[in-house]
ZABA-185588 format. One line per 3 residues: number of its first residue (from 1); their letters; for each residue x, y, z of N, C-alpha, C. Coordinates in steps of 0.02 Angstrom, whole numbers. Atoms other than C-alpha are relative to their C-alpha. Example, Ala and Ser with C-alpha at 12.3 -4.5 7.8 and 13.67 -1.06 7.14 Angstrom:
% ZABA-185588
1 = AS = 45,-59,0,615,-225,390,45,60,0 | -42,-59,-3,684,-53,357,-39,55,37 $
//
This chain:
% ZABA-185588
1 = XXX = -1,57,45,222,967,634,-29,21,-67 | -3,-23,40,217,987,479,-71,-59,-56 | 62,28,29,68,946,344,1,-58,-8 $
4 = XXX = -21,64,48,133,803,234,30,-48,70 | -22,53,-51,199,718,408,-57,-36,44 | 45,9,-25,18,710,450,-49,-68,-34 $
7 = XXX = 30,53,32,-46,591,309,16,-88,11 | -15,59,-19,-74,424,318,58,-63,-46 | -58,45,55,53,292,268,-1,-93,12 $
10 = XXX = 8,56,-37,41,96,262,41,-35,-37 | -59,33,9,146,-45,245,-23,-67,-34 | 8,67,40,119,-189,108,14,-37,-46 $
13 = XXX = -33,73,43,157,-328,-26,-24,32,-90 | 11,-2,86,150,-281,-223,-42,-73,-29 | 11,58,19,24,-399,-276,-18,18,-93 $
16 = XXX = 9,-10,97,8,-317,-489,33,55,-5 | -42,-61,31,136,-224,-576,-15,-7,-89 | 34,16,80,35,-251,-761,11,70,-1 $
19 = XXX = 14,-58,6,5,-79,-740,39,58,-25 | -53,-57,14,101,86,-820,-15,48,34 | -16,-47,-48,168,202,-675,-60,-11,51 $
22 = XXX = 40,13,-72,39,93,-537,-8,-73,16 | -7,89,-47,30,-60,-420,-56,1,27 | 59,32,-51,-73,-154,-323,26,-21,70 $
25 = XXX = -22,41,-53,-40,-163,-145,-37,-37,43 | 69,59,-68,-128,-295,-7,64,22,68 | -24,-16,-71,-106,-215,154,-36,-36,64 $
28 = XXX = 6,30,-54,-133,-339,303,-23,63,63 | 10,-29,-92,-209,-267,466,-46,-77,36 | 21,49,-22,-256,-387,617,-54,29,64 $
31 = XXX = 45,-30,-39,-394,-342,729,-34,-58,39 | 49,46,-55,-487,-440,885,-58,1,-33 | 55,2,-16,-635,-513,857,-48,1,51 $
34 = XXX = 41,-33,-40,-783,-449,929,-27,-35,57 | -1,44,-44,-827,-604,1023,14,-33,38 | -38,55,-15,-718,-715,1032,58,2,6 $
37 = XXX = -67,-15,-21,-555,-611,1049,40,-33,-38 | -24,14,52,-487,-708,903,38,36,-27 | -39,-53,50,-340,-612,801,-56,-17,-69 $
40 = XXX = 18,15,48,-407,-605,639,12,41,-57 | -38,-35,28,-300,-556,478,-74,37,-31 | 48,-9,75,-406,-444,352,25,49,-32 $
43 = XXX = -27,-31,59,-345,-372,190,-30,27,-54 | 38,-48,50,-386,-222,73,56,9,-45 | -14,-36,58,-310,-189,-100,3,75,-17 $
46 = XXX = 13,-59,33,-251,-32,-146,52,38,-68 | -42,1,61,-194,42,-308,45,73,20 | -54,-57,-1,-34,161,-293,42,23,-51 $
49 = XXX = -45,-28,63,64,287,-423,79,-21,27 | -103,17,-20,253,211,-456,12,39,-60 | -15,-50,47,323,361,-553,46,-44,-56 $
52 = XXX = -60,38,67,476,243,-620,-17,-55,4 | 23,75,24,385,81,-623,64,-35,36 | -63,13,1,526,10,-506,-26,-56,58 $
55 = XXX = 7,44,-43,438,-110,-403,-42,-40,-38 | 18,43,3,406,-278,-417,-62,-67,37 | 37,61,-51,276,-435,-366,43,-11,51 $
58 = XXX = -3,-10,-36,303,-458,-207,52,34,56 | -40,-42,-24,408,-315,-150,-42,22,68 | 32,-14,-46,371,-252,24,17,84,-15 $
61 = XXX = 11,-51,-4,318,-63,10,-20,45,49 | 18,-45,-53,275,100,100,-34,64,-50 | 54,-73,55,137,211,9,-21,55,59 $
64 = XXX = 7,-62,-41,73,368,85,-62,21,-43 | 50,-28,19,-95,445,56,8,76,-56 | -31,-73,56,-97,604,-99,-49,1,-20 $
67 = XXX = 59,-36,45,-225,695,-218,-5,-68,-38 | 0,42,25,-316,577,-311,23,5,-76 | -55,-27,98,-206,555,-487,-72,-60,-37 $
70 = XXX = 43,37,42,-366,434,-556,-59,-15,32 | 72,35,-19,-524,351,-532,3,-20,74 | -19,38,-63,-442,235,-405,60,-8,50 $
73 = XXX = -69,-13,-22,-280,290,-385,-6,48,67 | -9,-66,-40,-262,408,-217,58,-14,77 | -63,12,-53,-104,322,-142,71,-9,-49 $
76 = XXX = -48,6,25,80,339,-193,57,-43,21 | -55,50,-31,240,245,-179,41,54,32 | -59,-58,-42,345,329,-49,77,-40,23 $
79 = XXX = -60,11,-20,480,199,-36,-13,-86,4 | 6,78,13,535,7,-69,18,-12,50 | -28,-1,-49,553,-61,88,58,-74,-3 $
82 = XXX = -66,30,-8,634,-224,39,-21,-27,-55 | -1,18,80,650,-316,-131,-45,-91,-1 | 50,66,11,562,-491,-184,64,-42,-6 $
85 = X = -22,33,5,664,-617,-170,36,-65,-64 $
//
């Protein structure tokens, strides 16, 4: 298996395209609570490089972990998964 098939990749919603060549994605994960076995959504922000600026508010995406290109940048766009309606 090969390197780059090893990194991590996640699946989420374009919530800011202000940005030149980067987004904002909110990636959902749902996890049991510890108690009470409860689902419970919780959501992290992360900023990703869009080389051609080609995605939109709420586009569903697929970034992939990479060298960090900024401060806060250290995820890329690897692919639109479906368009905003």
């Amino acid at each position: 298996m090969s390197e780059r098939n090893l990194r991590k990749t996640r699946l989420g919603y374009v919530t800011s395209d202000k940005m030149d060549k980067a987004i904002t994605v909110s990636v959902e994960r749902r996890l049991s609570h510890p108690i009470y076995g409860k689902f419970v959504k919780r959501t992290k922000k992360f900023m990703a490089h869009d080389e051609n600026n080609e995605c939109k508010i709420g586009d569903l995406v697929r970034i992939m972990e990479t060298r960090p290109m900024s401060k806060n940048k250290r995820w890329r766009l690897l692919e639109v998964v479906e368009k905003a309606k």
